[in-house]
C-alpha positions in Angstrom: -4.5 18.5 -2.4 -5.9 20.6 0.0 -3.9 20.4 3.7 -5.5 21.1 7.2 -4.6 23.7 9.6 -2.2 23.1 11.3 -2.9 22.2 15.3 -1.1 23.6 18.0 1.7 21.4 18.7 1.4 19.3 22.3 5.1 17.4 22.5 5.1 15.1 25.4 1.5 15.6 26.9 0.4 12.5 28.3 -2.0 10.6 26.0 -3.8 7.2 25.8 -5.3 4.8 23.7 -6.2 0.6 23.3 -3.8 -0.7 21.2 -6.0 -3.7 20.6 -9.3 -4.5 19.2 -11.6 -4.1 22.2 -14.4 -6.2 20.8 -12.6 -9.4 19.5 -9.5 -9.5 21.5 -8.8 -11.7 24.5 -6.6 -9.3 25.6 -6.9 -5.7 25.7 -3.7 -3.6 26.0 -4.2 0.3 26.7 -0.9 2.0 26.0 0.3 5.8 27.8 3.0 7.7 26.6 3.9 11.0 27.4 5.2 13.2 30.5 4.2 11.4 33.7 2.9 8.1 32.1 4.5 6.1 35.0 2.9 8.4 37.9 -0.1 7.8 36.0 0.1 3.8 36.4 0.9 4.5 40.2 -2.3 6.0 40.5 -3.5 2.8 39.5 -1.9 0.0 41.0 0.7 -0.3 43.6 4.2 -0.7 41.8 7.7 -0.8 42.8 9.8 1.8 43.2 12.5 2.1 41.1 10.1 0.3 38.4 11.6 -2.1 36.6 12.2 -1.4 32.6 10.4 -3.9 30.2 10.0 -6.2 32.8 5.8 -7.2 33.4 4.3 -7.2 36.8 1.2 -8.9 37.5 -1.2 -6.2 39.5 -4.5 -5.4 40.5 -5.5 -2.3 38.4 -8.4 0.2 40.6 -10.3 3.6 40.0 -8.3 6.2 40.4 -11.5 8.3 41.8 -13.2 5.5 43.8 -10.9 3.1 44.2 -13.2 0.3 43.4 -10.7 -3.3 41.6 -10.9 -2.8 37.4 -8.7 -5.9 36.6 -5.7 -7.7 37.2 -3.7 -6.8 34.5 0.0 -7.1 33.5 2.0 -3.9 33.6 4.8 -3.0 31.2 7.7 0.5 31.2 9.7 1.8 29.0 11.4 4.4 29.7 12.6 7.2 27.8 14.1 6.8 25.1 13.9 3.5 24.8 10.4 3.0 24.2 8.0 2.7 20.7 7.2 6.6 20.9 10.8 7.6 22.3 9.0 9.1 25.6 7.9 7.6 28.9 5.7 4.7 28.1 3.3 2.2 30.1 1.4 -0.4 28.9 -2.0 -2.2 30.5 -2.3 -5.5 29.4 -5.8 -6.1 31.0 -8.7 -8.6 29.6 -10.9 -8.0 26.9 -14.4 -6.9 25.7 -15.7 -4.0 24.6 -17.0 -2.7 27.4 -14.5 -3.9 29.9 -12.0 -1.9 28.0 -13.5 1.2 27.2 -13.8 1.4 31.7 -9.8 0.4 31.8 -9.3 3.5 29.5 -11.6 5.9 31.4 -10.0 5.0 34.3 -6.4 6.0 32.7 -8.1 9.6 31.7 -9.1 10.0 35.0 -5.4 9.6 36.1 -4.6 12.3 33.8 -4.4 11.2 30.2 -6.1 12.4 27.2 -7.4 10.3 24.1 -4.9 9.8 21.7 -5.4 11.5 18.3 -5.5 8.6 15.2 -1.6 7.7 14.6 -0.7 10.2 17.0 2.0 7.4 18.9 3.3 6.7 15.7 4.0 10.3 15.0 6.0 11.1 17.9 8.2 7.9 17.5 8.9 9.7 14.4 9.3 13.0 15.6 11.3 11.4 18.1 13.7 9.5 15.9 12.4 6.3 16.7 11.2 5.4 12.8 11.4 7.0 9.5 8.4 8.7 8.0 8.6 6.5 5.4 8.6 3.3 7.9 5.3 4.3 9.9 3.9 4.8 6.8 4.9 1.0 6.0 3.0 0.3 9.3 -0.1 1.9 8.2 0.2 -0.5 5.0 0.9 -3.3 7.0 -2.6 -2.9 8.7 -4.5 -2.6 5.3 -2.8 -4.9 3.5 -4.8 -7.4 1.5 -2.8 -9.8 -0.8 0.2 -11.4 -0.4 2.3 -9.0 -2.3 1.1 -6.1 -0.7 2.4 -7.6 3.1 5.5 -8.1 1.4 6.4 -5.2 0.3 5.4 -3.5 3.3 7.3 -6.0 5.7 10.5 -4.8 3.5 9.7 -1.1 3.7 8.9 -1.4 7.4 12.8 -3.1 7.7 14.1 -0.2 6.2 14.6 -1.3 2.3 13.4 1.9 0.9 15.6 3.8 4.0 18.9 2.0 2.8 18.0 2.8 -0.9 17.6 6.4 0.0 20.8 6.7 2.1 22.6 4.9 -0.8 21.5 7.1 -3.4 21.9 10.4 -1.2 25.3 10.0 -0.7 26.0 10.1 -4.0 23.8 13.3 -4.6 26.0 14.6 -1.6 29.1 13.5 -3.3 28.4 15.7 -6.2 26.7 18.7 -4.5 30.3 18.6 -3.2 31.8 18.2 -5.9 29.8 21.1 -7.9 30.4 23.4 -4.3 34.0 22.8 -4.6 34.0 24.3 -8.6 31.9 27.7 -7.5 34.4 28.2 -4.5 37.7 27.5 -6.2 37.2 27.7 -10.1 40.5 28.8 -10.5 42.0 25.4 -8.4 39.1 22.9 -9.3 37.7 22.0 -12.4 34.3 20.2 -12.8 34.6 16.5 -12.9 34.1 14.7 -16.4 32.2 11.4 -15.2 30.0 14.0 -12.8 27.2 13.9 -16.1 27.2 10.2 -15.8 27.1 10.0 -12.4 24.0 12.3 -12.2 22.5 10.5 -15.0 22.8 7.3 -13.1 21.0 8.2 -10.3 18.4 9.5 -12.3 17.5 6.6 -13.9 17.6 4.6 -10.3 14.9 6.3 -9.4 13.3 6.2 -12.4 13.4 2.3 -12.2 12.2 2.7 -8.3 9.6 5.2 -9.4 8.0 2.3 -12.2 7.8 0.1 -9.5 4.7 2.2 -8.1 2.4 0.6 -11.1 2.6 -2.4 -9.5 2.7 -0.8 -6.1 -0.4 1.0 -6.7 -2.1 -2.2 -7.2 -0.5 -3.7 -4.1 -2.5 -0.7 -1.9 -6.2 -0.5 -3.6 -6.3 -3.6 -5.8 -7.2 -4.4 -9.3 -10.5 -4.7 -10.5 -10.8 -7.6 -13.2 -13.5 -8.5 -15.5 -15.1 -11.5 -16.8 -17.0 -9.9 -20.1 -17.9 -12.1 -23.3 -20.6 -13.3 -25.4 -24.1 -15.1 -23.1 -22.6 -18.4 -22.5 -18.7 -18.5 -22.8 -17.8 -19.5 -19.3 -17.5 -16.2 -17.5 -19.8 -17.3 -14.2 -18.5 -20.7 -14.1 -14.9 -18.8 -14.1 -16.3 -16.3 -11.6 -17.3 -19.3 -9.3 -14.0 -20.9 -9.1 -11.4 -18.2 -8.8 -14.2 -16.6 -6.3 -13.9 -20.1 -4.7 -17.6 -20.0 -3.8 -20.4 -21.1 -6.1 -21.6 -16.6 -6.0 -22.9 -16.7 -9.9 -25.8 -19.2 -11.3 -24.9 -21.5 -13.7 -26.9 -22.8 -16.8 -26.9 -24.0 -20.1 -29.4 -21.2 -21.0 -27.6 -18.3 -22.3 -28.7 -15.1 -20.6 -28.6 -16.4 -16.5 -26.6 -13.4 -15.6 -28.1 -10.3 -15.8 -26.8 -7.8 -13.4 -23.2 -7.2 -12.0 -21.6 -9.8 -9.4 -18.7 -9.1 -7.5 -16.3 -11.1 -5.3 -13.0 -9.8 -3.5 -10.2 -12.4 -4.2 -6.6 -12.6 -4.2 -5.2 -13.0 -8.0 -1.4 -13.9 -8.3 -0.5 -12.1 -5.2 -2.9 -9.4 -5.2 -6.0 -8.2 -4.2 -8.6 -7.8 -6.9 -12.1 -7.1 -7.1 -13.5 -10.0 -9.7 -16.9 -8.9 -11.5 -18.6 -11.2 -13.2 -21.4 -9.3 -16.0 -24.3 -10.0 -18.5 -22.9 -11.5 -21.6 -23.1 -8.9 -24.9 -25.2 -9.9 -27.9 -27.6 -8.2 -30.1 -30.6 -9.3 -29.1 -31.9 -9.6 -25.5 -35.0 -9.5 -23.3 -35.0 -6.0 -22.0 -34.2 -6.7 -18.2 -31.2 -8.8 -20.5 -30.7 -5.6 -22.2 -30.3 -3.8 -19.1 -27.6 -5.9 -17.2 -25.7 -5.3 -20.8 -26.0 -1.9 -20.3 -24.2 -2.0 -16.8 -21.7 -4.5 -18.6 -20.5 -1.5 -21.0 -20.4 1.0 -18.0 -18.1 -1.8 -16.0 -15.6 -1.7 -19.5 -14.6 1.6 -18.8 -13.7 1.1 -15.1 -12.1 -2.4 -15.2 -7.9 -2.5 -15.4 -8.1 -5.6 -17.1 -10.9 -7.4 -19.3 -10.8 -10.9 -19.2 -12.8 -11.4 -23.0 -14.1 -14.8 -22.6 -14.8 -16.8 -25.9 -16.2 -20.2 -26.0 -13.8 -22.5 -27.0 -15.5 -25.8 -27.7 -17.4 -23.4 -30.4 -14.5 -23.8 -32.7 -14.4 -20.2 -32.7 -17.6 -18.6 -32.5 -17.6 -15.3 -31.3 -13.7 -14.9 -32.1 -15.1 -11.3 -33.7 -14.7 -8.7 -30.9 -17.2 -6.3 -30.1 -17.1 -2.6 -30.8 -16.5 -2.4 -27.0 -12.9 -3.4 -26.7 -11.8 -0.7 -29.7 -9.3 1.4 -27.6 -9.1 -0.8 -24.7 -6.5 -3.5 -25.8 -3.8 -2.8 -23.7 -6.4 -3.7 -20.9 -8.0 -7.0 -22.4 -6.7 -10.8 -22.9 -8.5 -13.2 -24.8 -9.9 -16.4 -22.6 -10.8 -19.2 -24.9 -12.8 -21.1 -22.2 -14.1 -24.8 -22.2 -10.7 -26.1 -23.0 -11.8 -29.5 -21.5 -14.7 -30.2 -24.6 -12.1 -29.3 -27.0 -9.3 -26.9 -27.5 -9.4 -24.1 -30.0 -7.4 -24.3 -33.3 -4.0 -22.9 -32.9 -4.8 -20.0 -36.0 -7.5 -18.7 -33.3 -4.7 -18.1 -30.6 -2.5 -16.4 -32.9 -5.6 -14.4 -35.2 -5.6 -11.1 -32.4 -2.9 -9.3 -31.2 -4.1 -9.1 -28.2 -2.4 -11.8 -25.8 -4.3 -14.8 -25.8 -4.6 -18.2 -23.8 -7.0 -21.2 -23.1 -8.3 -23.1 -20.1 -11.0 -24.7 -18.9 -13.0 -23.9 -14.9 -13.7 -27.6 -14.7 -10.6 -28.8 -14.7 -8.3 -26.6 -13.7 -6.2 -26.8 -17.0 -4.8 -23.4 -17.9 -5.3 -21.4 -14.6 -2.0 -21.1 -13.7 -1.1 -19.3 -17.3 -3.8 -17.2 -16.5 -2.8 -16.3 -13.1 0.5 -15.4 -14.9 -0.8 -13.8 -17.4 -2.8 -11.1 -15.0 0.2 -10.5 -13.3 2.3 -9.5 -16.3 -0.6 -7.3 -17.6 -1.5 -5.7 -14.6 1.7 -4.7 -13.4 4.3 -4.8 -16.6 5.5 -8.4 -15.9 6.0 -10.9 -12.7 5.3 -9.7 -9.6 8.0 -7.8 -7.6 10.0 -11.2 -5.3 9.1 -11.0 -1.6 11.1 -8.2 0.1 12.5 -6.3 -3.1 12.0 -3.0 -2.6 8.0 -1.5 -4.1 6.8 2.2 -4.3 3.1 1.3 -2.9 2.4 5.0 -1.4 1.9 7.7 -4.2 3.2 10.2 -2.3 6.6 8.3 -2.4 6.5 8.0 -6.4 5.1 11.7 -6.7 8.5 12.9 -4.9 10.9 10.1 -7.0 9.8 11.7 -9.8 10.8 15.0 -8.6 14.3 13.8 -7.7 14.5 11.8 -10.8 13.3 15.0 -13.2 16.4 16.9 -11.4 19.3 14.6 -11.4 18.1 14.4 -15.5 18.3 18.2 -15.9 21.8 18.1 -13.6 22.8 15.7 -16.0 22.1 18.0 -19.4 24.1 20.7 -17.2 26.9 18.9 -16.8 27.4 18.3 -20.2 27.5 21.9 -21.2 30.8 21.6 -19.1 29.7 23.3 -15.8 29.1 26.5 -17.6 26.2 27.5 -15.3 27.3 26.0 -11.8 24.9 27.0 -9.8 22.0 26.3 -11.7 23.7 22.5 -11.9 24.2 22.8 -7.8 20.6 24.3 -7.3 18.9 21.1 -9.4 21.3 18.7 -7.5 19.7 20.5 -4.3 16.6 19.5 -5.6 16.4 16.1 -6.2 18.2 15.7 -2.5 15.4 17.6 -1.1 12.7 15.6 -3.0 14.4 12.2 -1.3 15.0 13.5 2.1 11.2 14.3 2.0 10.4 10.8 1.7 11.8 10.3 5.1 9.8 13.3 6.5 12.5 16.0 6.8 11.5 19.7 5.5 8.4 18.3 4.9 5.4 20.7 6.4 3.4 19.4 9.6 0.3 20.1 7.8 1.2 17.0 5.9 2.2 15.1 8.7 -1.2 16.0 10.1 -3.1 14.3 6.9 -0.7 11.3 6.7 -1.1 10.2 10.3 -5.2 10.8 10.2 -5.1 7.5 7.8 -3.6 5.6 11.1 -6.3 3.4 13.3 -6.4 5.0 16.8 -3.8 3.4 19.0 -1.1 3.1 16.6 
């Protein structure tokens, strides 16, 4: 990954931004922080002096240049260092529309703000002490987030769950860096403890168990991309319509009505999955049939889970699978659909390895196991409960790898019985480092500079 130069550092300059959607929003809030963000406001609107903290005042907001009435606008300060960024902060709470908003924040430049940079009022809360690294990221997550899983698990990072983790297991890592310091300094006095292995061991295989969270994580962040594959007429568009929950696909008796690639963006079991419905496989086809079987193939490779639908009321015709699937197993569960006109013999379900269930899209019978059964497939079982504590940021299980990789090789040092105690302080350095870089510290502003750029402006 390739970082950006690093800008020239501008700590407290006064900056602005709307913090609101300017063409939806009834309201539209424009937020200073920085050196003289209340002087700013003053040049404004007439206000009080002292000004009350977090108190709102209802005034008429004017041109700073010509003097000419903008709004009348609510008027919020917080002042340092009790404020969102930790600095001086005002916030505008004028009306909304697009244009009406974009004049409220020229007339703020003109009192002597600049534009804000994207996530640029998140960074200084950070850099201010105000939030972890590791919570505005949660923030940025909360903005994007899709299914349901995904705004639960970054509602619990964004309340510190992955902050108390990481104080929990630091300690610990302290405690023995002490420990191992104490050894080097007095060998003749202190001896090595015996449960320090363990200990170390332990902690690596806490974050190994946080770090296999991030499979279903990952998910939680871009989504899964399902799909609905099978012979011409097993069921997969009349599937497609109902978890799409929109009649999208035709449906027909004649085999062969799909021929190109459908897509719909639905939530599955709690997260966010790209469903794609495609041409059913056989050998012979018309050749614009023959061409949406093409694109079929191509989607195989890309899916993270097949859903291989086989028509059930068929009494299990089509039950051979395709040279397709070879290799691809460990992505694919069998759909036996049409469970309504008759449900396939139990020796079906239990000819393939592969997991296997039955249901029907007309009446609903069976959906719920295969809700389930995506779950467990896509991300190693049930879904994480709401709040529990999910790597979705791959930064996050990049680095718990790191710190779970030293406290192993601390571990195997140990054992030897402390015969090289350095080496066994240097690795227990290590995976400290790699955890206190979660939270942003020693971490290179470069970075910083590529993490915030993701934030919307006015965050």
């Amino acid at each position: 990954m390739t970082l950006p130069a690093r800008q020239a550092p501008r700590d407290g300059e006064l900056i602005a931004a709307l913090a609101t959607g300017p063409a939806s929003a009834g309201v539209a809030i424009v937020r200073l922080s920085g050196r003289g963000a209340l002087a700013a406001a003053r040049k404004l609107a007439r206000l009080p002096e002292p000004m009350p903290a977090r108190h709102a005042l209802l005034r008429t907001l004017r041109d700073p240049m010509s003097g000419a009435a903008l709004d009348r606008a609510l008027i919020l300060y917080f002042p340092s260092p009790a404020s969102y960024t930790g600095e001086e902060l005002v916030e505008l709470h004028g009306h909304g529309g697009e244009r009406h908003a974009a004049a409220l924040l020229a007339a703020v430049c003109a009192a002597g703000a600049r534009l804000a940079e994207r996530g640029e009022f998140s960074r200084r809360a950070v850099q201010n002490g105000r939030m972890t690294l590791s919570e505005a990221e949660a923030l940025c997550d909360l903005a994007v987030a899709e299914g349901t899983a995904a705004l639960a698990a970054a509602r619990a990072q964004l309340f510190g769950a992955l902050a108390q983790w990481l104080a929990s297991v630091g300690a610990e890592a302290l405690s023995l860096e002490a420990d191992v310091e104490a050894a080097l300094l007095y060998p003749e006095e202190v001896e090595l403890p015996e449960a320090l292995s363990g200990r170390a061991r332990a902690l690596a295989e806490r974050c190994g168990a946080l770090r296999a969270s991030h499979r279903a994580g990952a998910l939680f962040a871009g989504g899964a991309r399902v799909l609905l594959a099978g012979a011409p007429n097993a069921g997969k568009s009349t599937l497609f319509n109902l978890l799409a929950g929109s009649e999208r696909a035709l449906v027909d008796e004649e085999p062969g009505t799909t021929r190109d690639v459908l897509e719909a963006r639905v939530e599955l079991a709690g997260l966010p999955c790209t469903l794609v419905d495609t041409a059913g496989l056989r050998e012979r086809a018309s050749r614009l049939e023959a061409r949406g079987m093409e694109r079929t193939r191509a989607e195989l490779a890309r899916a993270h889970l097949i859903l291989w639908l086989i028509d059930g009321a068929q009494g299990g015709a089509g039950t051979v699978l395709p040279l397709e699937l070879k290799g691809n197993e460990e992505r694919c569960v069998l759909v036996f659909t049409k469970r309504d006109l008759g449900c396939p013999p139990a020796r079906l379900l239990s000819a393939h390895a592969l997991p296997t269930l039955s249901l029907s899209a007309v009446t609903g019978e069976g959906l719920g196991a295969l809700r389930d059964m995506i779950a467990e497939r896509l991300c190693g079982g049930t879904l994480p409960e709401p709040g529990a504590l999910v790597l979705t940021n791959a930064r996050h299980a990049e680095l718990m790898g790191r710190a779970q990789a030293a406290f192993e090789r601390a571990a195997q040092l140990a054992e030897l019985g402390g015969r090289d105690l350095e080496l066994l302080g240097y690795e227990l350095k290590a995976a400290r480092a790699a955890l206190e870089a979660l939270e942003g510290r020693g971490v290179d502003e470069r970075l910083h500079d590529l993490l915030f750029s993701r934030f919307c402006l006015g965050k």
